[in-house]
GUZA-468140 format. One record per residue (C-alpha): x, y, z; residue number from 1. Coordinates in steps of 0.001 Angstrom, whole numbers, plus 500000, padded with zeros to 6 digits. Layout:
N
      x      y      z resi
      X      Y      Z  NUM
...
***
This chain:
646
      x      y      z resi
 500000 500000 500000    1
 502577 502377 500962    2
 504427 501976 497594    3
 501376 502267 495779    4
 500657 505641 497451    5
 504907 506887 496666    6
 503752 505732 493070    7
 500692 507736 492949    8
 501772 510599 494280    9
 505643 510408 492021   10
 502476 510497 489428   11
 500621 513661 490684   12
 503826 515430 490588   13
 504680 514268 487128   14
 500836 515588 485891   15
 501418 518490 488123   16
 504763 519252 486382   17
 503852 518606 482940   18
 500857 521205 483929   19
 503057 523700 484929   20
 505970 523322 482080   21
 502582 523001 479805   22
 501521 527101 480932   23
 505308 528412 480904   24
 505733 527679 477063   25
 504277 529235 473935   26
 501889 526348 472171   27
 501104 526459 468728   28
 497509 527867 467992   29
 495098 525446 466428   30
 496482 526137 462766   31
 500152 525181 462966   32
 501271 521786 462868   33
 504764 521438 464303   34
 507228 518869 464510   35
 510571 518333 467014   36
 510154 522216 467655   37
 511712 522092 471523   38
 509686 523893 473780   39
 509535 527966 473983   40
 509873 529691 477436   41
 506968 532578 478032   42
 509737 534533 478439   43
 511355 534578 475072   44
 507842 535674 473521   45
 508188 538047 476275   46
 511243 539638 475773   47
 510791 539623 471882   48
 507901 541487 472432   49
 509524 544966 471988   50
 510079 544012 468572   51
 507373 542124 467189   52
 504496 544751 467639   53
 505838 547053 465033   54
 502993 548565 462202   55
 503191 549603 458621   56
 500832 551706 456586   57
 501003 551402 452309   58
 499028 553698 450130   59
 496131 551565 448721   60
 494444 554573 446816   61
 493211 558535 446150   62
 490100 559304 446768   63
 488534 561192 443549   64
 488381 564276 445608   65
 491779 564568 446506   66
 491430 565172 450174   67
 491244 561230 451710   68
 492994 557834 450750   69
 492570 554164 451561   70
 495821 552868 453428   71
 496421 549301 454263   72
 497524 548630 457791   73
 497301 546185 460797   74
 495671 546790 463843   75
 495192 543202 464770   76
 496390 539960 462863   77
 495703 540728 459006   78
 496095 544085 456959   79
 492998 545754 456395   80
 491674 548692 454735   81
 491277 551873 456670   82
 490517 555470 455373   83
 492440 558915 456858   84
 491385 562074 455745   85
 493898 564413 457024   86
 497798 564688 457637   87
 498665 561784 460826   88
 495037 561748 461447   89
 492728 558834 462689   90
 492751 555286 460678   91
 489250 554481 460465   92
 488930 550510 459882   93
 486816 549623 456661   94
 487269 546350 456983   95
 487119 543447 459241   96
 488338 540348 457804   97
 490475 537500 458931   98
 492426 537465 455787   99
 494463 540542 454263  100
 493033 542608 451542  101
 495220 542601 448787  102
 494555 545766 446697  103
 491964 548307 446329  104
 490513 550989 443951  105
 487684 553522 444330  106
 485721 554097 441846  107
 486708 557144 439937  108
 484153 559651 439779  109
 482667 560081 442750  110
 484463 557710 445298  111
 481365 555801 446611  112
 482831 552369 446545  113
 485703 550697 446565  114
 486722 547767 444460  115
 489516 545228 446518  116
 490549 541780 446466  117
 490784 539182 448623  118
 491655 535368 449245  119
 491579 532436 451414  120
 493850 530636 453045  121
 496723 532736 451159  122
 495996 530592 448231  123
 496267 533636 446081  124
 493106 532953 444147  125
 491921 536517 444740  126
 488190 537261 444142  127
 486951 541023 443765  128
 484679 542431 446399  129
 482725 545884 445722  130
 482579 547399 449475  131
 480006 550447 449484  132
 480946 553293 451677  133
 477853 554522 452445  134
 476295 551362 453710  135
 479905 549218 454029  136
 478076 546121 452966  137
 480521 543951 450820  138
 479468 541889 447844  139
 481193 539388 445803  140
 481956 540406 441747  141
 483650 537369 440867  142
 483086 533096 440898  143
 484625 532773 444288  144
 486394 530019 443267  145
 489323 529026 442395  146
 490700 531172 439642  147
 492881 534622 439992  148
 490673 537980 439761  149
 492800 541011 439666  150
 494602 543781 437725  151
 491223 546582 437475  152
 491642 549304 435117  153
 488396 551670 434852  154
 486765 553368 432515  155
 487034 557189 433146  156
 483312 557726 433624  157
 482980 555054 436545  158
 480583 552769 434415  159
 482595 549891 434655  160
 486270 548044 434583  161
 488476 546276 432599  162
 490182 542790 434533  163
 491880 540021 434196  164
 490868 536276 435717  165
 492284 532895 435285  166
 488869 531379 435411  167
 488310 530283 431888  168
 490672 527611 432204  169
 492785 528328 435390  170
 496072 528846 433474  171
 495451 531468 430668  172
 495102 535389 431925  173
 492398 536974 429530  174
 490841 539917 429953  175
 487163 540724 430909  176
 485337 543768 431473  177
 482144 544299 434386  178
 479996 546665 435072  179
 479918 546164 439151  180
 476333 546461 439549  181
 476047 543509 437164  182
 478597 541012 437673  183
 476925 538246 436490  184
 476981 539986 432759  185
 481265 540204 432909  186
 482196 539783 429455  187
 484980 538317 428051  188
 486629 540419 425897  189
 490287 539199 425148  190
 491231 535042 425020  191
 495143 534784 425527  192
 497597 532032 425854  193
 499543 531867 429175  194
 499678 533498 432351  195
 501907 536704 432242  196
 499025 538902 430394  197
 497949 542052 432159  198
 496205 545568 431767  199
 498218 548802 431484  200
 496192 551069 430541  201
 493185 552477 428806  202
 492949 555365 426521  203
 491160 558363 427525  204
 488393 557642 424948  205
 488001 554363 426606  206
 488455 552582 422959  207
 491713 550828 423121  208
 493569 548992 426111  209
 497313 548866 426629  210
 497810 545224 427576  211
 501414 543610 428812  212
 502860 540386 428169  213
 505026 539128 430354  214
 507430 536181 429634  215
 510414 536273 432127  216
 512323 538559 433695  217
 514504 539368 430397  218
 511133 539387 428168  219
 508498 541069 427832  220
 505682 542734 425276  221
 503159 545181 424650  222
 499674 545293 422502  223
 497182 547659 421629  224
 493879 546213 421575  225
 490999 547750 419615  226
 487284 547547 421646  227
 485703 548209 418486  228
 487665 546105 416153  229
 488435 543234 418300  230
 492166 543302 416819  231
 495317 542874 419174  232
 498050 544506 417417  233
 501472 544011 418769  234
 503300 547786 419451  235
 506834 545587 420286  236
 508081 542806 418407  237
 507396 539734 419658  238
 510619 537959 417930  239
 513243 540012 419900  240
 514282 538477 422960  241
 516265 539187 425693  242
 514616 542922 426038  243
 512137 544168 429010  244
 509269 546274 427494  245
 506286 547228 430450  246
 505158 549465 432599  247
 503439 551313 429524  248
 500961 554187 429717  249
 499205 556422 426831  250
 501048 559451 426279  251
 500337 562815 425398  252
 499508 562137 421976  253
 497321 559607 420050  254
 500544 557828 418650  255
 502810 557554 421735  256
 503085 555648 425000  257
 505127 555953 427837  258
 506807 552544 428653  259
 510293 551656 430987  260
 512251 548932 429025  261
 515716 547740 429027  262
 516192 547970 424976  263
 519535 548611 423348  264
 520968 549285 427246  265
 521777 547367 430543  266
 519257 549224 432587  267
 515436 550080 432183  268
 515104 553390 431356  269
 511499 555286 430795  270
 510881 555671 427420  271
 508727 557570 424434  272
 507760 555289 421739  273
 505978 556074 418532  274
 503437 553882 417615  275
 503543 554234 413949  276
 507317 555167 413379  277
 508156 552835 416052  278
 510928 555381 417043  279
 512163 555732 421206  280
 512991 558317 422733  281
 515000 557188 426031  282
 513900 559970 428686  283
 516853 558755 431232  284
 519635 557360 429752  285
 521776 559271 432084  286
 520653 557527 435053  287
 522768 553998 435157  288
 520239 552285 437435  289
 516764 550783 436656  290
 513509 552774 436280  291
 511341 551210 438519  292
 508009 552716 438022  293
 506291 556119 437682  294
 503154 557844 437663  295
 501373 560074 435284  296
 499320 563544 436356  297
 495870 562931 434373  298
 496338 565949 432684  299
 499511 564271 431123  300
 501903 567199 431874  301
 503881 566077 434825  302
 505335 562686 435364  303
 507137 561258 438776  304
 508909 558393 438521  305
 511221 556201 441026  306
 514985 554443 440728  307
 516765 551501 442476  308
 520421 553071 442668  309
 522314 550250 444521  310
 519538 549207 446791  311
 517838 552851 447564  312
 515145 554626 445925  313
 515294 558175 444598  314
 512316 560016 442747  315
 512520 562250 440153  316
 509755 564826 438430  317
 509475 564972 434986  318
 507610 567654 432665  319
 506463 565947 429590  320
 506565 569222 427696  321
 510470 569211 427619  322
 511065 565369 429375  323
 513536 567565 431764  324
 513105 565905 434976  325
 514893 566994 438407  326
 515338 565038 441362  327
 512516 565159 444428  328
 514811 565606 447899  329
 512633 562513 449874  330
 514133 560663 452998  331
 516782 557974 452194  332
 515212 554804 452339  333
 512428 552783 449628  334
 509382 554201 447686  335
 506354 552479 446295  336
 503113 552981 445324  337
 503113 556605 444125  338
 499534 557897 443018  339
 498332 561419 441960  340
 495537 563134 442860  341
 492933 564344 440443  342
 494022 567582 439632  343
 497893 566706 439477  344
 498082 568919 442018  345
 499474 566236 444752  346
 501520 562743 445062  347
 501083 560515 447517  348
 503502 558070 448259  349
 504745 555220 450071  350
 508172 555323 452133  351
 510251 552920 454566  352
 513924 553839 456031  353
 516385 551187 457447  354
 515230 552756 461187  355
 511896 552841 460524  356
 508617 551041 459206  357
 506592 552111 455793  358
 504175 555579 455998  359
 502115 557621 454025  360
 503484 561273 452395  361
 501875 563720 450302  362
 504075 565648 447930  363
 503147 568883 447101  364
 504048 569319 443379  365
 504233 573168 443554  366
 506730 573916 446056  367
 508269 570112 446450  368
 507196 570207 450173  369
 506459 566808 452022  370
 503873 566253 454151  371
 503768 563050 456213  372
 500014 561539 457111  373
 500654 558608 458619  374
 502782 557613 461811  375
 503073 553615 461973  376
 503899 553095 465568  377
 507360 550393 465777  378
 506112 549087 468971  379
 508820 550152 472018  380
 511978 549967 469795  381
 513520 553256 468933  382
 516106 554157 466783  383
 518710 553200 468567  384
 517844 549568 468842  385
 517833 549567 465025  386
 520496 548035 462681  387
 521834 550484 459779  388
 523000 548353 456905  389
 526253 548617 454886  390
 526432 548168 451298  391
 529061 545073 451052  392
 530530 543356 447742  393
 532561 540516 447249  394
 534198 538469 443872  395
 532626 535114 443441  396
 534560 532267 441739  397
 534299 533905 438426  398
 535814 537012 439204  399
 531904 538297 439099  400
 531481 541066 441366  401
 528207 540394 443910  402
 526995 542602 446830  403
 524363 542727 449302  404
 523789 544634 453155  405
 525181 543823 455925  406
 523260 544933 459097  407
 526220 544757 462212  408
 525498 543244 465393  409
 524881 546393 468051  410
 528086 547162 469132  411
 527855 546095 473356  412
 528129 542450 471598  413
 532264 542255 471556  414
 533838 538987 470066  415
 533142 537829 467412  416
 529601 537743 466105  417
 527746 534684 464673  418
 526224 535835 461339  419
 522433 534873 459646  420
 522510 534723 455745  421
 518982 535586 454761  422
 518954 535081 450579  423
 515798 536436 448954  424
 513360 534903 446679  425
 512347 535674 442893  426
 515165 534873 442012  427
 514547 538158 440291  428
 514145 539642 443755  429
 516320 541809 445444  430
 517478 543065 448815  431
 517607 546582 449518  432
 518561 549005 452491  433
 515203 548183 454438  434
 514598 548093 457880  435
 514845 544802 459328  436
 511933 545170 461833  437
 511564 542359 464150  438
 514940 541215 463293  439
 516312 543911 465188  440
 515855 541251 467870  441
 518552 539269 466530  442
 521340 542305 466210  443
 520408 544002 469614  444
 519621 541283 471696  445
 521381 537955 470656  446
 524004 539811 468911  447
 523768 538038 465539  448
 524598 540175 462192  449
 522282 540054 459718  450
 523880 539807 455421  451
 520795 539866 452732  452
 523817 539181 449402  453
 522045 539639 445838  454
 523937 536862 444305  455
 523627 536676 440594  456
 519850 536595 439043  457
 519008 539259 441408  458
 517350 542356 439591  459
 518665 545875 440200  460
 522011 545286 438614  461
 521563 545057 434449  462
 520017 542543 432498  463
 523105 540760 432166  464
 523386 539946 435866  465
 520043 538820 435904  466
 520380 536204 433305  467
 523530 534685 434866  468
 521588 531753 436844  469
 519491 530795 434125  470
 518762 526953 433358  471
 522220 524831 433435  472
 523827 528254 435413  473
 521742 527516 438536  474
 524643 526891 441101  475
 526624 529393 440028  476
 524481 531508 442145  477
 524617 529047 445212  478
 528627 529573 444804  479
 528005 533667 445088  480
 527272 532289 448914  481
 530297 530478 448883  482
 531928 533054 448206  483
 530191 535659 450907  484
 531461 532703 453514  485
 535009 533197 452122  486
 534502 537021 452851  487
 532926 536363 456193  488
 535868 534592 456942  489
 538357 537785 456751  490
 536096 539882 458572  491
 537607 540140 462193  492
 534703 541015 463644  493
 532178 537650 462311  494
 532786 533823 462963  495
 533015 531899 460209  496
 532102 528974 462512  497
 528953 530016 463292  498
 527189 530806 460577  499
 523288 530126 459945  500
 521496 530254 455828  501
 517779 531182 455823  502
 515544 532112 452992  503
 512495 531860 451382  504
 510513 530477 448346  505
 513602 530652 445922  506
 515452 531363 448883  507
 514617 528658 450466  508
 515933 526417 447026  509
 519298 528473 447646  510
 519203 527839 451628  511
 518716 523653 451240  512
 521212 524306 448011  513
 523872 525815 450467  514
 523340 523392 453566  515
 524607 520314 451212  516
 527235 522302 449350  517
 528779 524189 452436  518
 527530 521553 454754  519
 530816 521625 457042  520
 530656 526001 456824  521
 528103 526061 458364  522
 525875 525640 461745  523
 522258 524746 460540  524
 519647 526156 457555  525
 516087 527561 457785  526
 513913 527265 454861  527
 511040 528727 454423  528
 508450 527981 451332  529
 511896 526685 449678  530
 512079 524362 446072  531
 513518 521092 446806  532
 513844 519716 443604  533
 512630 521595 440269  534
 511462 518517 439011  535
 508328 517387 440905  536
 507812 521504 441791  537
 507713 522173 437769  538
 504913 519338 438112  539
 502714 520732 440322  540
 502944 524342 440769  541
 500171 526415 440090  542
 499523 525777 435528  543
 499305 529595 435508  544
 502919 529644 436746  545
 504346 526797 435126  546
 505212 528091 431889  547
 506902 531686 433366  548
 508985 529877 435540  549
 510264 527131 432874  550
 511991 530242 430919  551
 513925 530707 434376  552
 514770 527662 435493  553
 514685 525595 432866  554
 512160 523182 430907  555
 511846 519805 432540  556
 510314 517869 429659  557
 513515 518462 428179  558
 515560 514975 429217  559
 518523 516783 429960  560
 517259 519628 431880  561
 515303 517022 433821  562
 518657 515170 434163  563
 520050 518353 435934  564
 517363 518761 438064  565
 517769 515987 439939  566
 521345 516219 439748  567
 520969 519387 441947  568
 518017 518604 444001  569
 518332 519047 447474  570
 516321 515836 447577  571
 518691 513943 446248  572
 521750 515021 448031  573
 520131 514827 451857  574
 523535 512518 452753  575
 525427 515655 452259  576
 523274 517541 454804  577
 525205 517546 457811  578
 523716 520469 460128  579
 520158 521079 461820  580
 517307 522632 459589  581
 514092 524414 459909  582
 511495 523874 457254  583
 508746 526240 457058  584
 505357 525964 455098  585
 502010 526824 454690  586
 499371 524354 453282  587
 497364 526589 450865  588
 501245 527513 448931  589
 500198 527883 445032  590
 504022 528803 444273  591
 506132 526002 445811  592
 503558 523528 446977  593
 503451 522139 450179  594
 504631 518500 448522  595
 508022 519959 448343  596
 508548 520692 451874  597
 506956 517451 453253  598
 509233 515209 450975  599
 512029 517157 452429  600
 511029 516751 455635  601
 510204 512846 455170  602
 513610 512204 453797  603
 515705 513924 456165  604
 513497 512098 458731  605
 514290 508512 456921  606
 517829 509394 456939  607
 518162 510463 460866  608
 519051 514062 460484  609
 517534 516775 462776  610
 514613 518291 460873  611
 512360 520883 462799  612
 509365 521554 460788  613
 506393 523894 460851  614
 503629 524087 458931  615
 500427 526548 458617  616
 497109 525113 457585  617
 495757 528717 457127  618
 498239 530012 455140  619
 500308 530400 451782  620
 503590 531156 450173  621
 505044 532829 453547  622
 502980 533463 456493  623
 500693 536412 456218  624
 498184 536352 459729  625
 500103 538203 463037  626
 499320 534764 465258  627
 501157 532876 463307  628
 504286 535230 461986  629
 504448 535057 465692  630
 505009 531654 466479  631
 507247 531097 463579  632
 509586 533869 464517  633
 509731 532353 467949  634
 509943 528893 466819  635
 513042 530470 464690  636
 515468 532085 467490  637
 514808 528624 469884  638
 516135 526831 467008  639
 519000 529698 466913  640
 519493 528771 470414  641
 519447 525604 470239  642
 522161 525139 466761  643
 523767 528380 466223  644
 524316 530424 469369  645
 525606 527410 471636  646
***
């Protein structure tokens, strides 16, 4: 009896324990499915705190009148729509959904309604909603099921919009038009092959759309399509390759657009071309960096548009009477999303820093004064606790020269400092001097530097650089990292010994890429969303991707290509993985289905290596909802702990 009573109550303790352990860690919410995660303390969600309640506002639109916009911001776990309608005044909430809005429009004339999209699960089929103002009731315009809605253009008078949708067959992108208080009548107006088509813009007669083609990141086309005649007629040429043409607006007169394209040069510049003569006129040839985008006053007589020099963005004003354009003084930092107001009287803008999160300006076109209207709060970190990045370069094995930013541990940490290699996705994408936001965390409290490299492939740096990866070039890029670990090496103050590779989606391909090739240079890898072999994620990838992402990476119904694929899989090469990892996924991913982290997962499983894995059921191609960016970044420094910091 006694023992039975010392066993019973060594039992009570045990339950009592694993009660007690059970409330001191952070447990996943119903959504997440984890695996071999160890457990996280409270007080790590506590600490982090100070850095993961940080805001940003983006410009969604102008109100016709001029005097209000629509900004996108979160106030709880998803970005939602919210209308200000005065310098830093009040965000009123529009809308109350669980999933983010992804863009939104007003109608043009009188500003009544609103026009946004919207999907589920992040499975990036997004539907458009018409929200009325007046009575905020929200009604469904499109099928609601599973084809892509997006891309509105409107007519000038408000009647109606031009779109594009996926839904004839889910993998061509041809054009309808709706009136929005009959959606059930959407016509169908242009049937295209593939999944790179898109609207540009619509002359002010309303008789003839601008429509894009894209085909990778080195090609792309323009049309003219006649309403009344039905007849797409190509404005570039269809048979040269190799040349970026997009962007493209009507211009002043009848026979000209506005376009940005990389023709004859390394660089997109903006451009005038003729129509008829088919002559160009390159507006900023003396600019060696890409046009990124621009803007156009409706009156056509004033343009703005915005460069990537090295990793910053600087806007310019242009007067389409003379195309003499002078630079706009703006903070140092990124712009996006640039939008005039009626009377071309105003620009409002989008702007981040390194030390601070994305806002809201007005630019006064007059007298070139700024006027900021929003204030995103960055929770209780101040400047000081931010990370400044350094432009870095470095030679790869080639001789090619590659850069990226290097954000420095804060400078209490002495030693030397373990370093995270984050690698971007795209691979067209590219890092730039951004803040880091939460990851601030990582610099000022575990003293980790932070290096985002744009190894070759990366955009920003000349079509030539951005074609260097293609097909059997691959892992050339994955030796650009190589490379950044030989420089990491000479740097007194980093340790090459403890070194961790992260990225997503294409990223994440480069990350499981790096962890076999440099498997002894490093500690352990997180991927998130990452490729594991082209093969099988050529196969099931979303058939409205398929086709733009063969011209990247390469066609595998070609035997040979095929043959390299799983040559370079990280699937195939898991013996070579030596060091921890962290995959990262969410169900609903249309890009790089969720089959490509599970067999990843399975096989490093099979073959006794220590896989952590984490998986969203509400989510898509990175995680989107505040609960669950939560957990995951969390889930990320215990497993930085745990591998790289010890």
């Amino acid at each position: 009896m006694k023992n039975k009573s010392i066993i019973l109550a060594f039992s009570l303790t045990g339950i009592l324990l694993s009660a007690q352990q059970k409330n001191d860690v952070v447990n996943p919410n119903e959504n997440l499915i984890t695996e071999n995660i160890l457990p996280i303390p409270k007080s790590l969600n506590q600490t982090i705190k100070k850095y993961s309640e940080s805001r940003n506002a983006g410009l969604a639109d102008v109100h016709p009148n001029g005097k209000e916009l629509i900004a996108s911001t979160r106030f709880a776990s998803t970005n939602q729509l919210h209308k200000i309608s005065f310098p830093l005044g009040a965000r009123k909430q529009i809308t109350f959904f669980d999933e983010p809005i992804g863009s939104a429009t007003y109608e043009p004339t009188k500003g009544e309604y609103l026009i946004y999209s919207k999907d589920i699960g992040g499975n990036e089929f997004g539907q458009l909603f018409k929200l009325d103002l007046k009575t905020m009731e929200s009604t469904l315009l499109t099928d609601g099921g599973k084809s892509q809605n997006g891309g509105v253009k409107w007519k000038k008078d408000g009647s109606g919009f031009y779109f594009t949708s996926t839904k004839r067959n889910g993998g061509d992108r041809d054009i309808y038009y709706m009136d929005p208080s009959k959606p059930g009548e959407a016509q169908l107006i242009l049937e295209v092959k593939g999944g790179g088509w898109g609207i540009n813009d619509l002359s002010d007669d309303g008789k003839k759309l601008l429509i894009g083609e894209y085909v990778s990141a080195n090609d792309s086309y323009l049309y003219i399509y006649d309403l009344e005649t039905k007849k797409l007629e190509p404005v570039t040429d269809r048979n040269e390759k190799g040349v970026v043409q997009s962007g493209a607006t009507f211009g002043k007169n009848p026979d000209e657009i506005w376009y940005v394209t990389d023709r004859d040069n390394e660089f997109d510049r903006l451009a005038v071309l003729n129509t008829k003569t088919k002559k160009i006129n390159y507006l900023t040839s003396s600019i060696p960096w890409n046009v990124e985008g621009y803007d156009v006053s409706e009156d056509k007589s004033t343009l703005i548009f915005t460069t990537n020099e090295s990793g910053i963005n600087k806007m310019y004003k242009l007067d389409t009477r003379t195309n003499k354009y002078s630079p706009v003084k703006t903070s140092i930092g990124l712009i996006g999303g640039a939008k005039f107001t009626k009377d071309g009287k105003y620009l409002f803008f989008t702007q981040s820093a390194a030390n601070s999160g994305s806002d809201i300006y007005k630019l006064d076109l007059a007298t070139n004064n700024i006027e900021r209207w929003t204030e995103s709060e960055q929770g209780e970190m101040q400047p000081a606790d931010m990370s400044v990045p350094k432009l870095i370069e470095w030679k790869s094995f080639d001789n090619m020269k590659i850069s990226g930013f290097y954000y420095p541990a804060a400078s209490k940490f002495t030693g030397k400092r373990p370093v995270v290699i984050s690698i971007h996705g795209g691979p067209e994408g590219q890092s730039m001097a951004s803040s880091l936001g939460s990851y601030n965390y990582y610099t000022n409290e575990l003293g980790v530097a932070m290096i985002y490299p744009n190894v070759r492939g990366s955009s920003g740096f000349g079509k030539t650089f951005i074609a260097a990866d293609n097909w059997y070039l691959r892992m050339n890029s994955v030796k650009d990292i190589g490379a950044l670990l030989d420089w990491i090496a000479k740097q007194p103050e980093l340790d090459k010994d403890r070194i961790m590779i992260m990225g997503g989606s294409y990223g994440g391909f480069m990350t499981l890429a790096t962890a076999y090739e440099y498997a002894d240079r490093i500690r352990c890898s997180v991927d998130v969303v990452g490729i594991s072999d082209f093969n099988t994620f050529l196969k099931n990838t979303e058939e409205y991707r398929r086709d733009l992402r063969r011209v990247e990476y390469g066609d595998e119904r070609i035997p040979k290509m095929a043959e390299f694929f799983t040559k370079i899989a990280p699937l195939n090469n898991i013996d070579k993985i030596k060091k921890p990892m962290f995959i990262i996924q969410g169900t609903n991913d249309p890009r790089v289905p969720v089959s490509e982290a599970v067999q990843m997962r399975d096989k490093l499983k099979a073959q006794g290596k220590t896989v952590w894995y984490l998986e969203a059921k509400n989510e898509g191609h990175g995680f989107r909802k505040k609960e669950n960016i939560d957990f995951q970044r969390l889930a990320v420094i215990r497993f930085m702990q745990e591998y790289l910091l010890k």
